[in-house]
N, C-alpha and C positions, 0 to 999 in steps of 0.2 A: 269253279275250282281251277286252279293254273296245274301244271305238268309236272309238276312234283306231288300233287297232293295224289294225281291218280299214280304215282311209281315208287309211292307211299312212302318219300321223304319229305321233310320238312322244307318251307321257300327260304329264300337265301334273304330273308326280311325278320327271319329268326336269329340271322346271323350277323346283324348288319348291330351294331354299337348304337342306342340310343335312349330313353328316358327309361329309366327305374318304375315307370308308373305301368301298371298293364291296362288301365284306360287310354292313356295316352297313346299306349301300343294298337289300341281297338282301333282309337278315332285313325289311327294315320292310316290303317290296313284293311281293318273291316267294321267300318264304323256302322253298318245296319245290325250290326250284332249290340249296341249302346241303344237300349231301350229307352233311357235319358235324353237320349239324342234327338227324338221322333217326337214331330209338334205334327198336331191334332190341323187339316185343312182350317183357313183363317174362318174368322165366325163360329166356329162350331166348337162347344163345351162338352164336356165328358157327361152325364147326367147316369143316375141307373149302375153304377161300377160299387164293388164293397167296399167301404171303409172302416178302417182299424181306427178305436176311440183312444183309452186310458192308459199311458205309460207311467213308471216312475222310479226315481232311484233317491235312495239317501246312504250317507255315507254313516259305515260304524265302527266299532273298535277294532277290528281285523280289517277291514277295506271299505268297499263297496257294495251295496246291494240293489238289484237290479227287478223290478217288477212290471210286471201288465195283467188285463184283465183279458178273457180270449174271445170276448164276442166282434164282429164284424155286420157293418147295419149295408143295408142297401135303401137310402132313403126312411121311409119308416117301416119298411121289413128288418126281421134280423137275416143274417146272411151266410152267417156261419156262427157256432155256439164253440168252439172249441179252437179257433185259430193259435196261434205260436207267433206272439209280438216279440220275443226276447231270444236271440242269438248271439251265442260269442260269436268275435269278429273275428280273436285269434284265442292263446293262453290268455291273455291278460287285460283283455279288455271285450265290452258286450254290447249291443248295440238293442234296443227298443224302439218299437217304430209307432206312430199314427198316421193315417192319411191311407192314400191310396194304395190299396193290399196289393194285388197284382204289381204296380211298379215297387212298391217297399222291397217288397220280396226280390225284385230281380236286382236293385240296390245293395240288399246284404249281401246277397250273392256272391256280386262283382266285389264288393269293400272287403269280403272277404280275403276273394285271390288278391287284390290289389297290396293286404298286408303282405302276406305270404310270395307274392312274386317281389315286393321291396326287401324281403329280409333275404330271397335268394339272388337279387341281382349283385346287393350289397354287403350281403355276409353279416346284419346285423341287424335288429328287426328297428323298425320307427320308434321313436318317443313318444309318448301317450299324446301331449301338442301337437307334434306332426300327425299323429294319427289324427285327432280330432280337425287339422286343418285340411286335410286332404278328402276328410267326409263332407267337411262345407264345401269343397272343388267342386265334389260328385253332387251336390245339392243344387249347386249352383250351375247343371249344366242342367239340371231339369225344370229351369227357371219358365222356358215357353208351355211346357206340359203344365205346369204348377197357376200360371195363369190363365188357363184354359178346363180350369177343376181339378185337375190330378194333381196336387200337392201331395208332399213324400215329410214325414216331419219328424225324424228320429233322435232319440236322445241316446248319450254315448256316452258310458261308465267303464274306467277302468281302475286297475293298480297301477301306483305310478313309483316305483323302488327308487327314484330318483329325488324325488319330493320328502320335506323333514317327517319325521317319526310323529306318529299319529294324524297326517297328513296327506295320507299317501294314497286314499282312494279320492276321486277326482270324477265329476260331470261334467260336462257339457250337453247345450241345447242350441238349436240353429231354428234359423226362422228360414224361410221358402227361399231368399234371395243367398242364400249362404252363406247368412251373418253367423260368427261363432260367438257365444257365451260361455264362461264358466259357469257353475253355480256352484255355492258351497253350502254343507249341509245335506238340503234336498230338492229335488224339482219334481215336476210333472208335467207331461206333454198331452195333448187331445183333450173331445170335447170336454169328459169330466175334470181336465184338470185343476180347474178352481175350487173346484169343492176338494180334491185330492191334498190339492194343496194346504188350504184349508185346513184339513184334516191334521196333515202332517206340522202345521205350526204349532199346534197346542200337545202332539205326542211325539215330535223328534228332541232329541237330547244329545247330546257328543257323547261319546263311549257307551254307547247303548251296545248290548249283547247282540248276536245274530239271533237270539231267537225272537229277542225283543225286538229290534229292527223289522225281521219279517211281521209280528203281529200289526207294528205300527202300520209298515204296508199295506198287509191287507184290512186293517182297520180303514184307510185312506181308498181304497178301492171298493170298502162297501158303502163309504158316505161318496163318492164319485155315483157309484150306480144305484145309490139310495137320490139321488137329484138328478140325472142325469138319464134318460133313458137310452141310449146308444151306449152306453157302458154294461156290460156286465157282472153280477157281482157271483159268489161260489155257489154251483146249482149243486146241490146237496145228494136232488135224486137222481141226476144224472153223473155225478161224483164228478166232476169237472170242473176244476179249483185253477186258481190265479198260477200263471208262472210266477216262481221267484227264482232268481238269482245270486248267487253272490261272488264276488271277486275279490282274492286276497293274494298276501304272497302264495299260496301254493296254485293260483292259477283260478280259471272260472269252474266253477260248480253250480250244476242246476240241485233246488232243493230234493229232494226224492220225492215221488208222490205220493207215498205213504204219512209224509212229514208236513207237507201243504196242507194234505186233508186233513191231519191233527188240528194244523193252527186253524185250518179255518174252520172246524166243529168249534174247537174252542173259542175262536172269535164270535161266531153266532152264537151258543151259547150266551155269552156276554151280553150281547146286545135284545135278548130276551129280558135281562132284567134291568139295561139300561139302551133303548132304542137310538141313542143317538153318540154312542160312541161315550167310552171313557174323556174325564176331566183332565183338563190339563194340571199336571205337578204345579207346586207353587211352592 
């Protein structure tokens, strides 16, 4: 601690004129606090840590929707039955994560204040692009963890009021090195996400309702954990059902859990008289 912190003022390095970023702010001052930062002694692989499986988002007639599944595997243990892959980042945009739980989580965290300190140094918050470039920065500084097992692999939905009308909800997805993608439509991230995907090619449609949107989700999330076993799908008896999300102009809303457990009685249901998901429209 230096001599102001114990005479309980702020150091003159709060005061000092320089990057808008508050990573950038960590790395110059206290960069042991950048969990991102910290490569694993050489030779040595993470093994035995939790990892987060099934993310996914597609876009609908009001914006964005944003889901996951909550289980967390430790190899072929499960590790957690209930985890939280789906955070807004700010109002307007939500962040889902795969990979490594513990660094994800310390990730959101930071991407968090990182918005939030750019809209107070600048008076103006980021553009949904710069938002999504600045999440492949923070991805891309996790580049030595990520080659040594700890991969961080999040995908990033928001509204974008800038973008033409019916337009205006917006993905992206980033691979380990901090490549950024778009994607339009839908994606999905982690292991299940080919079968998600999958899923979601024969039930997404443009201007589909939110409610339809969510079904589609969790339709795609129980063919992920219908092939996938690190996936979880809605545990019924433990009443512990998918995040969803969604992002429109009025800002992020988590669905209520009252309304999940609907869709997804109702979605199981369904799949009692046809095991492998509805047909695609034609």
């Amino acid at each position: 601690m230096t001599a102001s912190d114990h005479e309980g003022r702020l150091g003159e390095e709060f005061f000092t004129p320089g990057s808008s970023s508050f990573t950038d702010f960590l790395a110059a001052h206290r960069p042991e606090l950048l969990s991102t930062r910290r490569v694993l002694p050489d030779g040595v692989r993470a093994e035995g840590v939790p990892h987060g499986t099934t993310v996914l988002a597609l876009t609908y007639r009001d914006g964005v929707l944003i889901a996951g599944d909550r289980r967390a595997t430790m190899g072929n243990l499960i590790a957690q039955r209930d985890l939280e892959k789906v955070h807004p980042a700010d109002d307007h945009c939500a962040v889902a994560f795969a990979g490594t739980v513990g660094l994800a989580v310390d990730m959101v965290k930071l991407y968090q204040v990182e918005l939030a300190h750019f809209e107070k140094i600048e008076g103006i918050p980021m553009t949904l692009a710069a938002k999504a470039t600045r999440l492949a920065t923070m991805i891309r500084n996790n580049l030595g963890q990520a080659m040594q097992g700890l991969a961080v692999v999040p995908l990033l939905a928001g509204y974008d009021p800038a973008a033409p009308e019916g337009a205006r909800g917006r993905i992206f997805s980033f691979d380990v090195v901090g490549g950024r993608y778009e994607k339009f439509g839908f994606h999905a991230e982690g292991s299940g996400s080919p079968y998600a995907r999958g899923a979601l090619k024969k039930l997404y449609r443009p201007g589909m309702s939110r409610r339809e949107a969510a079904l589609a989700a969790l339709h795609a999330l129980y063919d992920a954990a219908d092939d996938d076993s690190a996936t979880g799908g809605p545990d019924l008896t433990r009443r512990i059902y998918p995040i969803v999300s969604v992002i429109t102009e009025d800002g992020f809303e988590r669905l209520a859990e009252e309304e999940t457990a609907e869709l997804s009685r109702e979605m199981v249901e369904q799949r009692h008289t046809r095991p492998d998901g509805p047909n695609a429209g034609v």
